[in-house]
C-alpha positions in Angstrom: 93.6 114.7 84.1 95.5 111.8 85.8 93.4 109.1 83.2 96.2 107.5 81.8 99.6 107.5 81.4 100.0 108.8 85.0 103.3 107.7 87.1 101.4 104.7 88.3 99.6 103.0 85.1 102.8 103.2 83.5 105.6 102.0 85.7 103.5 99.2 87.6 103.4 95.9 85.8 100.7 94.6 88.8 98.8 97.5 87.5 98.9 97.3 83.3 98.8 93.6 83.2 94.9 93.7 83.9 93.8 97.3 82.5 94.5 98.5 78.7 94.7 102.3 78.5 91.8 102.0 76.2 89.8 99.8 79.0 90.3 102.5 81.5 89.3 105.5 79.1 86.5 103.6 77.7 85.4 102.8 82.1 85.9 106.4 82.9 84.2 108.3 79.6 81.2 106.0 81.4 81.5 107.6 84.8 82.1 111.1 83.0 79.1 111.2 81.3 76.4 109.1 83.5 74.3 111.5 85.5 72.0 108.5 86.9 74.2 105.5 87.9 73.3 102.4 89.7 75.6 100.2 91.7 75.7 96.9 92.5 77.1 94.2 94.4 76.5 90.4 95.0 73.8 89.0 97.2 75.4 88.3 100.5 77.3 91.0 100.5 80.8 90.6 102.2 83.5 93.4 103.7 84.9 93.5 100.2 81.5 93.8 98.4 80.5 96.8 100.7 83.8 98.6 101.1 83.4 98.2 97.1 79.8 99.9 96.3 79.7 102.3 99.8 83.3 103.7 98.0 82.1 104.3 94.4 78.4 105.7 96.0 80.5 108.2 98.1 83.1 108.8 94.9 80.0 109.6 92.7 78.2 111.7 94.7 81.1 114.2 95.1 81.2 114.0 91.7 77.7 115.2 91.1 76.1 112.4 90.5 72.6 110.8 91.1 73.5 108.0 92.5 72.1 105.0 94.1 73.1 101.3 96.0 71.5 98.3 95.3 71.6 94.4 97.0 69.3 91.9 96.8 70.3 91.2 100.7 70.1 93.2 103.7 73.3 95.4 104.8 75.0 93.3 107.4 75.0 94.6 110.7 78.5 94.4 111.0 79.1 96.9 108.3 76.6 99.9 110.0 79.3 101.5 110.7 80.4 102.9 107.4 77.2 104.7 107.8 75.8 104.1 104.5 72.7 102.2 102.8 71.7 99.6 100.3 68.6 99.6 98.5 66.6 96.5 97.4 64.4 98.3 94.8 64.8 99.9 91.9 63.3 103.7 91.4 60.8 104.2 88.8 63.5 105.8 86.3 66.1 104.7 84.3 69.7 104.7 84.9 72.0 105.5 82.2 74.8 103.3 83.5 75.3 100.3 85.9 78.3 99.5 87.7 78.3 95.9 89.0 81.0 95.0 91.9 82.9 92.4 93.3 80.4 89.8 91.3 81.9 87.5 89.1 78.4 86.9 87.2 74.9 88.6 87.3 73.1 85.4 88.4 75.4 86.3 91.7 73.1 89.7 92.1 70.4 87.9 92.9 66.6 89.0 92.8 67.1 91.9 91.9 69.3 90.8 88.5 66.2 87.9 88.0 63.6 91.0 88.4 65.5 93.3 86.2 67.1 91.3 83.6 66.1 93.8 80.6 67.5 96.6 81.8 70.8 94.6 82.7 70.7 94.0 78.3 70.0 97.8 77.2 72.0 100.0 79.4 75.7 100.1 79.4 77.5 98.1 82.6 81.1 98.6 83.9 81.5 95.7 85.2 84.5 96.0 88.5 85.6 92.9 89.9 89.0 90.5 91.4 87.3 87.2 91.2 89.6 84.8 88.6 85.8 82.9 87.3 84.3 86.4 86.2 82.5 85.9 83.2 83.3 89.5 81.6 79.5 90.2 81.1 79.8 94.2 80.9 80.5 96.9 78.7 84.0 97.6 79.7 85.6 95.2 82.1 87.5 96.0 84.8 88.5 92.5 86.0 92.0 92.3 88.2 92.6 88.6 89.2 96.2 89.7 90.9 94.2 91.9 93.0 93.4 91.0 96.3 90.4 92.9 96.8 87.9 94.7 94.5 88.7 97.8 97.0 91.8 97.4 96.0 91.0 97.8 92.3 89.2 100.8 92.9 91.6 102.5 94.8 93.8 102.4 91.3 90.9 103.5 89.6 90.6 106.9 91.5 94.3 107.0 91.7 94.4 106.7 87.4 91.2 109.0 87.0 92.3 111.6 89.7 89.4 111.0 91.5 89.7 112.2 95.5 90.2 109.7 97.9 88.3 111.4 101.1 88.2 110.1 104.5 85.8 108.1 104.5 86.2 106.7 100.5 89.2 105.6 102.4 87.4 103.7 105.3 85.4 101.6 102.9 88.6 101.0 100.9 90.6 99.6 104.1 87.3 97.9 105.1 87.3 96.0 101.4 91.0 95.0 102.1 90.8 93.9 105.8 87.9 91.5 105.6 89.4 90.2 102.2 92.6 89.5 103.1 91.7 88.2 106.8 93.8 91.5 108.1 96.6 90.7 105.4 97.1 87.3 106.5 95.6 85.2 103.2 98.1 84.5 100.6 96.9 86.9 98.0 98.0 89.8 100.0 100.9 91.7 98.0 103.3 94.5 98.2 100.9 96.5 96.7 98.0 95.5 98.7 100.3 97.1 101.6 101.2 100.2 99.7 97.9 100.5 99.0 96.6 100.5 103.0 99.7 103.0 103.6 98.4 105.3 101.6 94.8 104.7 102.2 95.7 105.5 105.8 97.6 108.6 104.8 94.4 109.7 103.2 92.9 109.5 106.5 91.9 105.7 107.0 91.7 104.6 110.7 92.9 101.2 110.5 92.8 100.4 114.3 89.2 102.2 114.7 88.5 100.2 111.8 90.0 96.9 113.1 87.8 97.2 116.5 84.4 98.0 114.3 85.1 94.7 112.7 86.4 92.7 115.9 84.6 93.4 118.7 80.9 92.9 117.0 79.8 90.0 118.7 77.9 89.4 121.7 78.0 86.8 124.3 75.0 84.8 122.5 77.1 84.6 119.5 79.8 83.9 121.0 77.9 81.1 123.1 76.9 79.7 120.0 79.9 79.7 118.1 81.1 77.8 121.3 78.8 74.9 120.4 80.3 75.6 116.4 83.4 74.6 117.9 82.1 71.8 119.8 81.0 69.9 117.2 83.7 70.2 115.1 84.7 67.1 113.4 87.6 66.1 111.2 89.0 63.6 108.7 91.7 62.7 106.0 93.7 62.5 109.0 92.3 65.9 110.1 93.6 67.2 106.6 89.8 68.3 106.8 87.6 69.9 109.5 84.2 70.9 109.3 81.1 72.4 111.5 78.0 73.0 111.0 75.2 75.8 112.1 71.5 74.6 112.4 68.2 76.3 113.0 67.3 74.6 116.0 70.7 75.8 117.5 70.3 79.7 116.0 66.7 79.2 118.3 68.4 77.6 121.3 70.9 81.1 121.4 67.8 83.7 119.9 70.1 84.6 117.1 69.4 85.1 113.8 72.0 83.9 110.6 72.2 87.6 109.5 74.3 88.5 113.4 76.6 84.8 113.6 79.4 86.9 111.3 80.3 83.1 110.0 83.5 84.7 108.2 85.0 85.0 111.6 83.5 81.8 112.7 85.4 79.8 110.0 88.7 81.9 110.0 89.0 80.5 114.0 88.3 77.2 112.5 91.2 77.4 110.4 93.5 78.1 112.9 93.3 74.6 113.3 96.9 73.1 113.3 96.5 70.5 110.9 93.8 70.9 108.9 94.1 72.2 105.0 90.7 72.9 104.6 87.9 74.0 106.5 84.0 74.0 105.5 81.1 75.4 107.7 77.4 74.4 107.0 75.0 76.9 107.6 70.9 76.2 107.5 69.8 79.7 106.4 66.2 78.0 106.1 64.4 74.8 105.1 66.2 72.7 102.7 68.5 75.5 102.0 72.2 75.1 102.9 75.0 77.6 102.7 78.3 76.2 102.1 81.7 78.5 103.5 85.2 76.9 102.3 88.5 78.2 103.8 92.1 76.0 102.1 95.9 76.7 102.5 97.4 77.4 99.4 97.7 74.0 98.2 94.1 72.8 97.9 91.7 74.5 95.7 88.1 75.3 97.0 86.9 77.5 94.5 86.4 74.2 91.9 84.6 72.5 94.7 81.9 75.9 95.0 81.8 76.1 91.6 80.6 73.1 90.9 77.8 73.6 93.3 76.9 77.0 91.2 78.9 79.1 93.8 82.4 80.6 93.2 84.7 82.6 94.8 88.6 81.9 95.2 91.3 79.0 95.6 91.3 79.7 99.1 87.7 81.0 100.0 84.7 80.4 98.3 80.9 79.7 98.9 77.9 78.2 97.7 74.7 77.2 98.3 72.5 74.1 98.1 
């Protein structure tokens, strides 16, 4: 009921031009008939990666399902408040479906893909995802480049399979959007990206509670040291470029750890910069290892320059690590 052919999947041309009716009954006779499902997401998870999997978890289990979470990394602090878990390992049984999100390739999952990289080949994936680089590796693909979240793919999805969009389904949904879109100011925000937070928020989505969990997480160490971010902000190209950088010996001087800086919100101030088109942040996670954060207006494409370092991401926002 409400698979195909409903109001939606028929009249909207955002919606078809990504999704076959026989793509979206060939993703839900999957969900029908798993009992044991495992999700997914990328390492370093993001707001869009955790509205994604904490969504579908919550969708799934009212559906009867024995379902579990997976990341290779540790669930941001920031995101506590959605008042669900990841898990790093896998159970001693095997699933009989695996729904990857928001991850453009399983090298992007991390240890636990590298750990786990038979049962990735025999058991079917439904692979979920907005990024424009995803390599199509499941099953049945689900794969939305117009979108401007993966939350709000899956929104459609419950919409199409007439799945129930609870409260809190619809917290993680708004979470996915908000964080992704920079609170629908990026450029891949559409009309349907709105209609889709209207009615997210008439299915009982708190968008200002949601708006302060995701604001007003820092404390005055972070904000100390994103002070000294600032600081040493430097620029060139005729400020056309501005970058910063985080080191260990400053997350020491402020007794922070990288997990708590919230970068994403470091480097979306840092882009309020005037006249600079693109912003990168440095960040030493450890010894020798470097992670990369790009922000660009529309004109200047970052996601070639991530990709070519082995990250990815989007024209406007992307990542990698070196």
């Amino acid at each position: 009921r409400g698979l195909v052919g409903s109001e939606m999947c028929i009249r909207d041309s955002y919606f078809r031009v990504e999704f076959t009716e026989n793509s979206l009954e060939s993703a839900y006779n999957l969900i029908k008939g798993c009992s044991r499902p495992f999700l997914f997401t990328h390492k370093k998870p993001d707001g869009d990666a955790i509205g994604a999997i904490f969504s579908f978890k919550i969708a799934l289990n009212r559906l009867k399902k024995n379902v579990a979470a997976f990341c290779s990394s540790s669930l941001p602090p920031l995101f506590q408040f959605l008042s669900q878990n990841l898990q790093k390992g896998l159970p001693n049984y095997t699933p009989d479906l695996l729904v990857v999100l928001d991850t453009a390739k399983l090298e992007l999952l991390g240890e636990i893909y590298e750990k786990n990289k038979e049962l990735f080949k025999k058991v079917p994936i439904l692979n979920i995802d907005h990024h424009p680089d995803n390599s199509r590796f499941g099953t049945v693909n689900l794969v939305n480049s117009n979108a401007s979240c993966t939350g709000e793919i899956i929104y459609d999805l419950f919409k199409a399979w007439d799945i129930l969009i609870t409260k809190n389904i619809a917290n993680a949904l708004l979470t996915s959007i908000i964080v992704e879109t920079l609170s629908f100011q990026l450029p891949h925000t559409t009309y349907h990206t709105l209609e889709v937070a209207a009615n997210l928020m008439r299915q009982g989505g708190n968008l200002n509670w949601l708006l302060q969990q995701l604001q007003k997480t820092n404390n005055k160490a972070v904000y100390n040291l994103w002070g000294e971010v600032l600081l040493k902000t430097k620029t060139a190209l005729n400020d056309l470029v501005a970058w910063s950088y985080i080191s260990q010996r400053m997350l020491l001087r402020h007794n922070i750890k990288i997990e708590d800086i919230y970068s994403d919100g470091l480097i979306n101030v840092m882009s309020s910069l005037r006249k600079s088109s693109v912003v990168v942040l440095f960040k030493e996670e450890e010894l020798n290892k470097i992670r990369i954060s790009f922000r660009s207006t529309n004109k200047y494409n970052v996601q070639k320059i991530a990709t070519f370092f082995g990250g990815g991401g989007h024209i406007n926002s992307a990542a990698c690590t070196v």
